[in-house]
GUMAR-643837 format. One record per residue (C-alpha): residue in three letters; x, y negated, z. Coordinates in nm, 3 decimals, padded with zeros to 5 digits. Layout:
<rs>
   aa       xx       yy       zz
  ALA        X        Y        Z
...
</rs>
This chain:
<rs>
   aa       xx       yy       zz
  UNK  -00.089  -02.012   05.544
  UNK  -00.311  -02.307   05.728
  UNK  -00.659  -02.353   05.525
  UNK  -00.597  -02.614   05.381
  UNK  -00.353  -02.467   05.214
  UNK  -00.539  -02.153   05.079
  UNK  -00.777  -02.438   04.978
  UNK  -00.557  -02.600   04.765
  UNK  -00.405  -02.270   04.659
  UNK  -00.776  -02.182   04.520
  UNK  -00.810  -02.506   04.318
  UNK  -00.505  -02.437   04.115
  UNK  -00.612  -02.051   04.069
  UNK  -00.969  -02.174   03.926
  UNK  -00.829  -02.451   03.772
  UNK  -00.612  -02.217   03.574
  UNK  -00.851  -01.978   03.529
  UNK  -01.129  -02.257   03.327
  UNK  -00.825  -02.326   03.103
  UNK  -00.709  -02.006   03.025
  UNK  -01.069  -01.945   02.942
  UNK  -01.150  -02.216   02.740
  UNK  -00.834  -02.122   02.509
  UNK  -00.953  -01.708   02.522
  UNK  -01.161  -01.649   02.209
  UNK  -01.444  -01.434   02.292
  UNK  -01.729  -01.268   02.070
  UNK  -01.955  -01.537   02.161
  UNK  -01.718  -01.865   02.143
  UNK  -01.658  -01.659   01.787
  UNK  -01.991  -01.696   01.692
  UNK  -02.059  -02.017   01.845
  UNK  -01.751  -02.170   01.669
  UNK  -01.866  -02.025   01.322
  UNK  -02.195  -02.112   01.326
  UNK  -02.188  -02.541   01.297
  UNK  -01.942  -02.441   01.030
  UNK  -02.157  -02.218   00.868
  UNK  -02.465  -02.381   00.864
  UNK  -02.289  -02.737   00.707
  UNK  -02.151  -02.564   00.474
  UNK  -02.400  -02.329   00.325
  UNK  -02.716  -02.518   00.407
  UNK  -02.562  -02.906   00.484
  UNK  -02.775  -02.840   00.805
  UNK  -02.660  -02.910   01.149
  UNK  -02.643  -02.612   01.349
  UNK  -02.528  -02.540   01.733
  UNK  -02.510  -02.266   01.989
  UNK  -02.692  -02.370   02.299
  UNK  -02.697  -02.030   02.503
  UNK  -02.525  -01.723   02.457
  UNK  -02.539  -01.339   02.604
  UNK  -02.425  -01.038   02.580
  UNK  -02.511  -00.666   02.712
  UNK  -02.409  -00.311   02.638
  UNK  -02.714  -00.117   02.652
  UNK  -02.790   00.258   02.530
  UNK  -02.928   00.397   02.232
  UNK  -03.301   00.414   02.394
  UNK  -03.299   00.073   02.521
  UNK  -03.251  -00.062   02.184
  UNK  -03.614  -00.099   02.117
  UNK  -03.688  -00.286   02.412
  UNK  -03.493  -00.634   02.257
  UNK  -03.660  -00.604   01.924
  UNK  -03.980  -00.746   01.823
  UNK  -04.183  -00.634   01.554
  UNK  -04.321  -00.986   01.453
  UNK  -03.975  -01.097   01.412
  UNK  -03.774  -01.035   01.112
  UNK  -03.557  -00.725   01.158
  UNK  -03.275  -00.626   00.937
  UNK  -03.039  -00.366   00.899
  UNK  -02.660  -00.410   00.854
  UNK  -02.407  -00.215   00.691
  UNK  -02.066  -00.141   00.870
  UNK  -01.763   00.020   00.808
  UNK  -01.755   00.434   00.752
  UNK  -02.130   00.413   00.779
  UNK  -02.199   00.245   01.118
  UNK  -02.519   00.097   01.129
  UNK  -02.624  -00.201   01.324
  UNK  -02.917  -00.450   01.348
  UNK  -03.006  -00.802   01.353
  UNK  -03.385  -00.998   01.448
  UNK  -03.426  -01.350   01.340
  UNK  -03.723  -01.528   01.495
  UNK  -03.965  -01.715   01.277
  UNK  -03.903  -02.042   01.389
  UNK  -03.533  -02.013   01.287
  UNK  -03.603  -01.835   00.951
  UNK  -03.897  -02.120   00.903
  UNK  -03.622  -02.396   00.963
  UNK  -03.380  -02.268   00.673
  UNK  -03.673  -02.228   00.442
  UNK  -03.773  -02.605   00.495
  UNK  -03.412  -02.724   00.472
  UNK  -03.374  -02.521   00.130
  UNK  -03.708  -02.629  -00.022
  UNK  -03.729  -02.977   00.153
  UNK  -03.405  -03.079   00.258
  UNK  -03.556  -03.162   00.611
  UNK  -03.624  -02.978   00.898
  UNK  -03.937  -02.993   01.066
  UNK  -04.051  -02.946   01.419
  UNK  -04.206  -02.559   01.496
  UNK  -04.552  -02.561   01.569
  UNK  -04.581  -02.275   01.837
  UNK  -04.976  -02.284   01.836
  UNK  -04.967  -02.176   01.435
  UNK  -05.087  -01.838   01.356
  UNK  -04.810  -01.616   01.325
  UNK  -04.724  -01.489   00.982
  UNK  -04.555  -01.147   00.801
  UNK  -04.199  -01.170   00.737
  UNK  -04.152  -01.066   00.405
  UNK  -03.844  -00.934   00.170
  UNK  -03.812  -01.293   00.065
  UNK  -03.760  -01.400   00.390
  UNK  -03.505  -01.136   00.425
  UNK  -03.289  -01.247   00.115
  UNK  -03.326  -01.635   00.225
  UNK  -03.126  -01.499   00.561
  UNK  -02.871  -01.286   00.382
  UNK  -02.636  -01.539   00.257
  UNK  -02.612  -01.692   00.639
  UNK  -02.575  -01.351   00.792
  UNK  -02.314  -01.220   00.619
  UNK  -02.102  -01.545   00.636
  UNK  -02.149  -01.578   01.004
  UNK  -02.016  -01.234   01.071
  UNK  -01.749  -01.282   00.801
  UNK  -01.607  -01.553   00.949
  UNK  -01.654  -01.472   01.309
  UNK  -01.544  -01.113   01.321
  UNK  -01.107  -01.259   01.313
  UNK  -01.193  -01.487   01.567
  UNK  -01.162  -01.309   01.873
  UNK  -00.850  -01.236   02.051
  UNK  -00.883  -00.863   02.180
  UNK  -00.850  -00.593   01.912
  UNK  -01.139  -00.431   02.022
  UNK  -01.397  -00.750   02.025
  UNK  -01.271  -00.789   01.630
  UNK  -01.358  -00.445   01.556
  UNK  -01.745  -00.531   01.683
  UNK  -01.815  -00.767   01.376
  UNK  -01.540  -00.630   01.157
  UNK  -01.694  -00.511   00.791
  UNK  -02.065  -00.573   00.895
  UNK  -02.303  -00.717   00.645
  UNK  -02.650  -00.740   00.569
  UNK  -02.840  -00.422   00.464
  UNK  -03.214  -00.426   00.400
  UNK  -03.494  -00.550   00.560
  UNK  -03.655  -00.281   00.817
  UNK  -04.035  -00.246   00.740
  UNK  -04.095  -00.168   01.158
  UNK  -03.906  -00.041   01.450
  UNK  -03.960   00.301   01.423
  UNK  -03.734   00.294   01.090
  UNK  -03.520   00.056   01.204
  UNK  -03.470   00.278   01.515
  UNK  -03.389   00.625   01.329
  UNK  -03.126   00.420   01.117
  UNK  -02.954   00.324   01.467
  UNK  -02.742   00.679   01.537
  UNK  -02.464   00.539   01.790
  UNK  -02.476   00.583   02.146
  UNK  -02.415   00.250   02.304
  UNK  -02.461  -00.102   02.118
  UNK  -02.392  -00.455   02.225
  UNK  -02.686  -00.684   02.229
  UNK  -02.596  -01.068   02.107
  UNK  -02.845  -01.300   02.152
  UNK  -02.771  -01.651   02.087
  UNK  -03.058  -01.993   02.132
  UNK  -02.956  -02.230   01.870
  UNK  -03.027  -02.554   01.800
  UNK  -03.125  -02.692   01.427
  UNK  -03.138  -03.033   01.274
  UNK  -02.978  -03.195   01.585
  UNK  -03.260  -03.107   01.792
  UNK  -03.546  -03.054   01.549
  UNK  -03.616  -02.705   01.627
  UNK  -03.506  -02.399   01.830
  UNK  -03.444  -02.066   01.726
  UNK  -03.295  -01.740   01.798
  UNK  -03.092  -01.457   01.616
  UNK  -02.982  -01.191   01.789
  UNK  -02.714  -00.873   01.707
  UNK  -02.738  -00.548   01.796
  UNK  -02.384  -00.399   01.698
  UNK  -02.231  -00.023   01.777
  UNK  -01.970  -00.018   02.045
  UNK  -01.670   00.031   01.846
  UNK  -01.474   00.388   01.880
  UNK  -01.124   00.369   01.989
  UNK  -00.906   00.411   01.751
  UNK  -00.706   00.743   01.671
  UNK  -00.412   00.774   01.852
  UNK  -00.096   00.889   01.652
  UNK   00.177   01.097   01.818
  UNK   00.456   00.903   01.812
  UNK   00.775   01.181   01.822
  UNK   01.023   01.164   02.131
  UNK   01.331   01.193   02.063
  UNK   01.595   01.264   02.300
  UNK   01.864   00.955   02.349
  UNK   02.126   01.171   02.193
  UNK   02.370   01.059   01.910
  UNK   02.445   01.423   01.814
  UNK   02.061   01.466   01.720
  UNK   02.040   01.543   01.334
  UNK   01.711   01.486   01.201
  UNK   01.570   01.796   01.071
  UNK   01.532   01.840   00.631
  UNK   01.131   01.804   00.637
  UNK   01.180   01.500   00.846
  UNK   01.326   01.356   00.492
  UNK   01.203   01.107   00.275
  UNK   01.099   01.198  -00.089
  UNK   01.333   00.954  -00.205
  UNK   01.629   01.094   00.059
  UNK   01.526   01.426  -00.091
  UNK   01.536   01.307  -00.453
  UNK   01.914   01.135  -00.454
  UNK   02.046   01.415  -00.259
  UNK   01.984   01.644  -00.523
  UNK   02.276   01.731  -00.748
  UNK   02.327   01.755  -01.095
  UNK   02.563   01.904  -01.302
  UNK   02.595   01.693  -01.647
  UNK   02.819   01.710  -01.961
  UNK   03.006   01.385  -02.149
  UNK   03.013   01.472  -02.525
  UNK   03.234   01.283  -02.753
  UNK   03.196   01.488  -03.094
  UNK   03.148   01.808  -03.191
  UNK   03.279   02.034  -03.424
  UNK   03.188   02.322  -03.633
  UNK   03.422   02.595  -03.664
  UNK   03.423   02.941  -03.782
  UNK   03.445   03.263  -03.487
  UNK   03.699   03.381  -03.683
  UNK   03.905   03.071  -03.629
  UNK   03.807   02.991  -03.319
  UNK   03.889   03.344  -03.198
  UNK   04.248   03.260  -03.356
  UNK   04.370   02.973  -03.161
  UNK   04.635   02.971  -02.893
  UNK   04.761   02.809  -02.662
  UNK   04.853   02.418  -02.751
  UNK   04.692   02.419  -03.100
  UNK   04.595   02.095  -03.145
  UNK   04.214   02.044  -03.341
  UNK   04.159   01.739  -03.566
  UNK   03.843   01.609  -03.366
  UNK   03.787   01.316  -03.621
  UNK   03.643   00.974  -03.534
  UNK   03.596   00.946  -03.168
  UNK   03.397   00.680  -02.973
  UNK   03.421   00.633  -02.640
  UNK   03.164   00.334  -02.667
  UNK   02.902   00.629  -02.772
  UNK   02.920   00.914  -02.545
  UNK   02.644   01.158  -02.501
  UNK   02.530   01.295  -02.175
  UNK   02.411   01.625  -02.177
  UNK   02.239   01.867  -01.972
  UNK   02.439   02.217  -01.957
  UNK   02.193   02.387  -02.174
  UNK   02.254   02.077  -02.405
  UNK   01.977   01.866  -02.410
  UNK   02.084   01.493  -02.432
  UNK   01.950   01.261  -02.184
  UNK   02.100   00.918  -02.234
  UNK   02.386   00.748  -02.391
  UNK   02.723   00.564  -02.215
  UNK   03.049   00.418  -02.279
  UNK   03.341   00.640  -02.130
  UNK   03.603   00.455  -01.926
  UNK   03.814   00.481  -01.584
  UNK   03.712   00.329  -01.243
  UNK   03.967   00.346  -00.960
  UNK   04.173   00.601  -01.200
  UNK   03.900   00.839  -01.195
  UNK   03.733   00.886  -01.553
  UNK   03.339   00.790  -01.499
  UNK   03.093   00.697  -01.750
  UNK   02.886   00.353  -01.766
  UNK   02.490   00.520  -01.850
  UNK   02.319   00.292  -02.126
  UNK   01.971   00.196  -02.036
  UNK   01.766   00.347  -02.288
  UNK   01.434   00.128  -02.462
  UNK   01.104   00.177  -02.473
  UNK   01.117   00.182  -02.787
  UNK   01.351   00.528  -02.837
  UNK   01.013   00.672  -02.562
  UNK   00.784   00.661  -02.847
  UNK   00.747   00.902  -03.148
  UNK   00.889   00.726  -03.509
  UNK   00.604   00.780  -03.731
  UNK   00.711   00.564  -04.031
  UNK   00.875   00.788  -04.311
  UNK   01.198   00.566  -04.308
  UNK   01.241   00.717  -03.975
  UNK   01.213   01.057  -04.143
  UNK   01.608   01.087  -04.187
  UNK   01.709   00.951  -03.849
  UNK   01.498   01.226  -03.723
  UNK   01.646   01.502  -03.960
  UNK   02.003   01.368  -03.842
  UNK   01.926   01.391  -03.450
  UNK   01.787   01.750  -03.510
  UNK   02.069   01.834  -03.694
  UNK   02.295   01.691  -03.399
  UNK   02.101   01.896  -03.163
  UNK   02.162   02.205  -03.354
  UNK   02.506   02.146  -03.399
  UNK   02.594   02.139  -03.043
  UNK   02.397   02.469  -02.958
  UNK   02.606   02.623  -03.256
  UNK   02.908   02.499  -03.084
  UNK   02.848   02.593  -02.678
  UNK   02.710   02.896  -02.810
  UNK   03.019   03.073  -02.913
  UNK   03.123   02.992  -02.536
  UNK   02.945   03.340  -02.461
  UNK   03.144   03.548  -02.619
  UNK   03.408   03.775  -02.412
  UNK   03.713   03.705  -02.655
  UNK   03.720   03.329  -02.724
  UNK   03.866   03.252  -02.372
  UNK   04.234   03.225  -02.358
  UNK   04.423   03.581  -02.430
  UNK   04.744   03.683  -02.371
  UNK   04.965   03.934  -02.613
  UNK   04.787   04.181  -02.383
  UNK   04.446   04.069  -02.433
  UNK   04.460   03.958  -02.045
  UNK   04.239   03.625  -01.986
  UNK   04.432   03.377  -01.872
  UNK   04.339   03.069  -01.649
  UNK   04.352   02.691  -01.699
  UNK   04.648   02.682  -01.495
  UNK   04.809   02.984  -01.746
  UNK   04.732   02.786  -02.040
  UNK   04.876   02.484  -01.962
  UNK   04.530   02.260  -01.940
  UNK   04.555   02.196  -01.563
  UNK   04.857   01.907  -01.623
  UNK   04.754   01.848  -01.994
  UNK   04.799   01.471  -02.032
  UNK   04.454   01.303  -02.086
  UNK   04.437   00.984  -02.305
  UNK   04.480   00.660  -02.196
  UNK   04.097   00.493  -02.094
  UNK   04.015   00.126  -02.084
  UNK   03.893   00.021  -01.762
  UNK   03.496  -00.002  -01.837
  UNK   03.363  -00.365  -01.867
  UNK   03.211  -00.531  -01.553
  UNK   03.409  -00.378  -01.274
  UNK   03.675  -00.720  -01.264
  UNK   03.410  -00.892  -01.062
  UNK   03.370  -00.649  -00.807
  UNK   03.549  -00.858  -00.584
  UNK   03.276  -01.101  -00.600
  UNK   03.019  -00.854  -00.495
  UNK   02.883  -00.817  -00.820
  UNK   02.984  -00.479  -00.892
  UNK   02.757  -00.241  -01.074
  UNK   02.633   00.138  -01.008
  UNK   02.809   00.415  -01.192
  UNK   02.733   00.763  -01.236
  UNK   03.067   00.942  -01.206
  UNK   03.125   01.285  -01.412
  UNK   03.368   01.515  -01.356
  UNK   03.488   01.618  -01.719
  UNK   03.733   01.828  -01.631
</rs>
């Protein structure tokens, strides 16, 4: 490659390198950015950024930038960092003019110096905090938005020896900025002293072999994957009836019981000890038998407390206790099915495993399936 062509090579290289630049979004072009923007809209006063630095210096230097007849003041950051920042007086003097006067007017350097006070401190605090607000999402690393991130002000610090006790991290990046007020007016200076950020935490991502036949273990479960897969063993109860032991030790094989008034539209579900937990209509899907469960109101949650609800609570009780009279009698030894020889016989012996079952209407909603707008059913086997 001649020289003049390395030449021209390093013209496009630099050339590239001042625009990729002047799109990268640094902590300072944050700051500098924010602050016209800032300063219009909280004060209506004309603000600009006319030199910027920044430097990582240790926890001892820190005293060297700050000056005690400056006004120094604590910030607050996030899981109790602690940072710093020193406004000079000609900067705090300018805002105090522009809030009182509505003009800024030009520092007079040979004027005795004078204290900074608290009230000082709370003029600055509104422009602080929305200066790092609105800077801190600016920049375009991760680790330059962390700097700023969740920093606010703090107090005012009565000298540097407090101010420097309240500073516990080990490194801290100093940003000073010269800015320029009233379009020329005055200059001042503010200046951050921020804790280098900690990296962080890394999480252990698991590696998993490229394997198809890998099964995820049980703990690696969801609660919700836990929670479905459970199983549950329910009852469908259309009546119930109330018979004597002596009778009900007396029946045989295909004895037919009167069960009464029947409603499919009104079936209980039951727990097996009996408990009822909801309400359905009985039906067939696919020719299986399944059961559609009623949503139950808010209303049936709460207690009934008027006395006209005194006899629909009487009634349920008296439901309840029915059908623990009825599965109670399941317990005894001699109400299963008997042979002459007082042999128990199966299902199968008794004739219940073919028993004709009685014709069920297909439950409601399930003809638009096709149309994808088929709904969930809870399917019970009440055989």
């Amino acid at each position: 490659m001649t020289e003049q062509q390395q030449s021209a090579m390093r013209r496009k290289t630099q050339a590239g390198r001042v625009m990729y630049q002047s799109r990268t979004v640094s902590v300072l072009r944050a700051l500098r950015l924010s602050m016209s923007k800032v300063g219009q809209d909280l004060f209506e006063l004309p603000l600009a950024v006319l030199g910027a630095t920044q430097d990582v210096v240790g926890n001892d230097a820190c005293a060297e930038v700050f000056n005690e007849d400056q006004l120094m003041v604590l910030l607050d950051g996030p899981g109790g960092a602690r940072g710093a920042a020193m406004v000079d007086a000609a900067f705090v003097g300018g805002l105090i003019q522009q809030q009182t006067m509505g003009e800024v007017q030009p520092f007079n350097a040979d004027a005795p110096a004078r204290i900074m006070t608290s009230t000082d401190a709370s003029l600055i605090e509104p422009f602080l905090n929305t200066l790092l607000e609105r800077a801190a999402p600016l920049p375009q690393t991760e680790d330059e938005r962390r700097l700023m991130a969740g920093f606010k002000f703090g107090a005012k610090a009565q000298d540097l020896r407090l101010l420097m006790l309240a500073l516990e991290a080990d490194a801290y990046h100093i940003l000073r900025l010269t800015l320029d007020m009233a379009q020329g007016s005055r200059q001042g200076e503010l200046l951050f002293c921020l804790p280098v950020p900690k990296p962080p935490p890394k999480i252990a991502e698991p590696s998993f072999e490229e394997d198809d036949d890998v099964v995820p273990e049980e703990g690696d479960k969801t609660l919700c994957e836990n929670v479905l897969s459970l199983k549950a063993d329910l009852i469908v109860s259309l009546t119930q009836l109330q018979l004597p032991i002596r009778t009900v030790g007396a029946l045989e094989v295909g004895q037919v019981l009167e069960l009464g008034h029947v409603s499919f539209s009104n079936a209980q579900v039951r727990t097996m000890e009996g408990r009822i937990v909801g309400h359905g209509v009985l039906g067939q899907r696919e020719g299986m038998r399944a059961v559609r469960v009623k949503h139950r109101s808010k209303q049936r949650e709460t207690p009934l407390r008027r006395s006209s609800d005194a006899a629909a609570l009487r009634a349920e009780a008296a439901q309840d206790a029915q059908f623990d009279d009825f599965y109670s009698v399941q317990d005894l030894p001699a109400l299963t099915g008997q042979g002459g020889d007082g042999a128990t016989k199966s299902d199968a012996d008794m004739g219940f495993e073919n028993a004709p079952m009685p014709d069920l209407s297909d439950l409601p909603g399930f003809e638009d399936e096709a149309d994808g707008t088929s709904e969930k059913m809870d399917q019970l086997n009440t055989g």
